[in-house]
C-alpha positions as CSV (number, residue, x, y, z in Angstrom):
1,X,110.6,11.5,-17.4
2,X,108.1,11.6,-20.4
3,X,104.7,13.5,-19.7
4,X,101.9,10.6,-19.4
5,X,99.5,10.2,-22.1
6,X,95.7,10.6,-21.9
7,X,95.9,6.5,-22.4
8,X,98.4,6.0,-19.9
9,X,96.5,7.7,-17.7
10,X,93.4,6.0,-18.4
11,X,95.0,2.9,-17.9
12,X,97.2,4.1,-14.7
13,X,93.8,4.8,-13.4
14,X,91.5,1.8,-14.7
15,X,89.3,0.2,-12.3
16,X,86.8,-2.3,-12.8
17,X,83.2,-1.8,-11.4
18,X,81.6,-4.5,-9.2
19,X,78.6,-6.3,-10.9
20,X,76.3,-5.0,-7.5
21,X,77.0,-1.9,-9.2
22,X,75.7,-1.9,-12.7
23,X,72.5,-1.2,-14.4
24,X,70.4,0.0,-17.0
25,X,71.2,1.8,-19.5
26,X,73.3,-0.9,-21.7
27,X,75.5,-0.1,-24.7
28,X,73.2,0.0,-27.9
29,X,74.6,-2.6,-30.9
30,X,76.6,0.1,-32.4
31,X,78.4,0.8,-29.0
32,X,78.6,-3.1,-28.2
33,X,80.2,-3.5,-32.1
34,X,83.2,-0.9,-31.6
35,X,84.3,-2.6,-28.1
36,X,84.4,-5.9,-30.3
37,X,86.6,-4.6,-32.6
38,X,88.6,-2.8,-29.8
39,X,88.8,-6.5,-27.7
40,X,89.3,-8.5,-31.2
41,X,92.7,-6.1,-31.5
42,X,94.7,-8.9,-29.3
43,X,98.2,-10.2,-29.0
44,X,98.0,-13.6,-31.6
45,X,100.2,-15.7,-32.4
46,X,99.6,-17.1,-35.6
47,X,96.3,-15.0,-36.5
48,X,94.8,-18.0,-35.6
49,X,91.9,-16.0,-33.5
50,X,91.4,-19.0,-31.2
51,X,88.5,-17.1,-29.3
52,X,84.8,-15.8,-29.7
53,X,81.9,-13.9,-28.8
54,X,78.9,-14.3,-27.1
55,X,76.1,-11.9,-26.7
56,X,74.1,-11.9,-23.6
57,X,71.5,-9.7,-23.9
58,X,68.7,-10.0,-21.0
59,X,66.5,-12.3,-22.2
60,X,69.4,-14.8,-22.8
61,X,70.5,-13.6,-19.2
62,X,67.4,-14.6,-17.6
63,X,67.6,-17.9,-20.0
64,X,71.5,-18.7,-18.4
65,X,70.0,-18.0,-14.8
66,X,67.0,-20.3,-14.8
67,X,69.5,-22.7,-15.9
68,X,71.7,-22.6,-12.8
69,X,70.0,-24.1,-10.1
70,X,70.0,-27.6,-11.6
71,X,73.7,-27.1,-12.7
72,X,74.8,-25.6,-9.4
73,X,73.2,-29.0,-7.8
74,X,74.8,-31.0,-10.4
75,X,78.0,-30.0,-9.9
76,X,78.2,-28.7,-6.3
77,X,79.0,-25.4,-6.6
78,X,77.9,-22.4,-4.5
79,X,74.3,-21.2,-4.8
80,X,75.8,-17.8,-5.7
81,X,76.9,-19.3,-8.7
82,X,73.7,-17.9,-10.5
83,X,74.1,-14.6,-9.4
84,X,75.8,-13.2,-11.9
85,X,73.4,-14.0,-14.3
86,X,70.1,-12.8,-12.5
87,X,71.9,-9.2,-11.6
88,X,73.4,-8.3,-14.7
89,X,72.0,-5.7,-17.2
90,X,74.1,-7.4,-20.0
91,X,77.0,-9.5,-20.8
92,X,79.2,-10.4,-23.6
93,X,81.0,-13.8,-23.1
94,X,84.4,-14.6,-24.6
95,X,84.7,-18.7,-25.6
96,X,88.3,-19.6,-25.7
97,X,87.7,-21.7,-29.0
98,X,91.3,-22.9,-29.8
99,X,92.7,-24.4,-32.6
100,X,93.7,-27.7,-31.6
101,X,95.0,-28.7,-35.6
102,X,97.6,-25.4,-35.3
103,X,101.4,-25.9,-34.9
104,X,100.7,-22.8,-32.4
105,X,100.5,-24.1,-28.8
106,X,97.0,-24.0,-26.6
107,X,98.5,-22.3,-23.8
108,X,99.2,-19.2,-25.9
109,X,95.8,-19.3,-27.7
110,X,94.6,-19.1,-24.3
111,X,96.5,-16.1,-23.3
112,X,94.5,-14.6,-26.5
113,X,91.3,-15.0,-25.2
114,X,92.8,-13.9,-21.4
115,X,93.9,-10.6,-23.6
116,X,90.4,-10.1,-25.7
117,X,89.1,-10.2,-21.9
118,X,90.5,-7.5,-20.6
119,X,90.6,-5.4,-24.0
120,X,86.6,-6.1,-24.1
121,X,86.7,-4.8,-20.1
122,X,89.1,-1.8,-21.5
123,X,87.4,-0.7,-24.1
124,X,83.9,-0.7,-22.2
125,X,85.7,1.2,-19.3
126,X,87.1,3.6,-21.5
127,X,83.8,4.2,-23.3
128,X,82.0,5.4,-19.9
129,X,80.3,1.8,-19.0
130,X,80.9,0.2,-15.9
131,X,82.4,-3.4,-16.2
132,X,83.6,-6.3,-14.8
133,X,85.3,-9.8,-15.5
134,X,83.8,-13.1,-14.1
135,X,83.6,-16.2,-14.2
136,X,83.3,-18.7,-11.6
137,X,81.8,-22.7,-11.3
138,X,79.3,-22.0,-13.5
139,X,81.3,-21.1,-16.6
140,X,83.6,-23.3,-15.9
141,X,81.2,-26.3,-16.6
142,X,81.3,-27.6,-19.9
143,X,77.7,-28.9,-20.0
144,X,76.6,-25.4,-18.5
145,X,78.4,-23.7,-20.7
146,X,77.2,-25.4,-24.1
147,X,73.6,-24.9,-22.8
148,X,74.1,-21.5,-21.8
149,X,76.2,-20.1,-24.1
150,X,76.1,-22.5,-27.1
151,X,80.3,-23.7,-26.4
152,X,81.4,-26.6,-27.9
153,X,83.3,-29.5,-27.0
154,X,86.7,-28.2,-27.5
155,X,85.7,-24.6,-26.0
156,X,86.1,-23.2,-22.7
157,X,84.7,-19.8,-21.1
158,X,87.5,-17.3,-20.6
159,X,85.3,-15.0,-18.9
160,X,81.9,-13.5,-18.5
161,X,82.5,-9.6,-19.3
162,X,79.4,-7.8,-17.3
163,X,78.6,-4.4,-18.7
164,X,76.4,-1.3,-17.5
165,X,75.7,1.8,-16.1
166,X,77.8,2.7,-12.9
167,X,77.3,6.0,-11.3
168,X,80.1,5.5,-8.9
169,X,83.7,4.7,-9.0
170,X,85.0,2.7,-6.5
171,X,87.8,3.7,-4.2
172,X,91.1,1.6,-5.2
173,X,92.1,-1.4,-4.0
174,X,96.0,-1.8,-3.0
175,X,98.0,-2.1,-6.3
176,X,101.1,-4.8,-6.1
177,X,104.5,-3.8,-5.0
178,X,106.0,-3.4,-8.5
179,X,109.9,-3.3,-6.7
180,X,108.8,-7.0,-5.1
181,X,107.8,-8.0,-8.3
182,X,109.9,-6.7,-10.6
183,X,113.6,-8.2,-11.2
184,X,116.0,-6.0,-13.7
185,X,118.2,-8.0,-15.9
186,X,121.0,-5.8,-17.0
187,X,123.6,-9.1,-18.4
């Protein structure tokens, strides 16, 4: 057996940190700009980049959470829906924005964005930050989300990336049983 790299074992390791959790400080612009380009490194098919980036700093936070309530009424969803926006230190969102014109197919332009989600949560994790993936009734509503976040018509959150300090790792939750869930083909 091959000795594990320092990225294998970062990634072996990994471990998201619950929104409850983080705080100030946030990455500074610099810090925010190299986990971009790390996330923007993605699996695309066609370089067609069907994804973007939004920038939440706390201002726009506080902006996305005073606009909850009447959206959480609107659309029934569970008053906890805002929370994620009051409690967060900062967030970068990530607008699947696919190309509808491409010979490419919209199911794999949205695995791209599902990918620049977890790179953006990888390369945070990896830079010391605590982080986390949401998203949730909110996001999912089109009219919230062009008001929030500025989406258009044909865009669709992929997920709400949450980033901040987080003193404390949490303990690991059970891992899947890769022998139930792995099949080897060998013909």
């Amino acid at each position: 057996m091959s000795e594990i790299t320092p990225a294998q074992a970062f990634l072996l390791t990994r471990r998201s940190r619950p929104l409850r959790t983080l705080g100030k400080p946030v990455p500074r612009r610099g810090e925010i700009e190299t986990m971009l380009q790390i996330a923007a490194r993605t699996p695309d098919h066609g370089k067609l980049e069907p994804w973007r980036f939004v920038v939440l700093q706390e201002p726009a936070l506080k902006r996305s959470a005073a606009l909850a309530p009447s959206h959480i009424e609107r659309i029934d969803a569970p008053s906890l829906a805002a929370s994620q926006y009051e409690t967060s230190p900062f967030a970068i969102v990530v607008l699947e924005s696919p190309k509808l014109e491409s010979k490419i197919p919209v199911i794999e332009q949205t695995y791209s964005a599902g990918a620049v989600c977890l790179g953006l949560v990888n390369a945070a994790l990896s830079a010391g930050w605590g982080a986390n993936w949401l998203s949730g009734a909110l996001s999912h509503d089109p009219i919230f989300a062009a008001e929030a976040f500025g989406a258009e018509p044909h865009e669709r959150v992929a997920g709400v990336i949450h980033i901040g300090t987080c003193d404390s790792v949490p303990s690991d939750r059970p891992r899947p049983d890769l022998d139930a869930k792995t099949t080897w083909m060998t013909t």
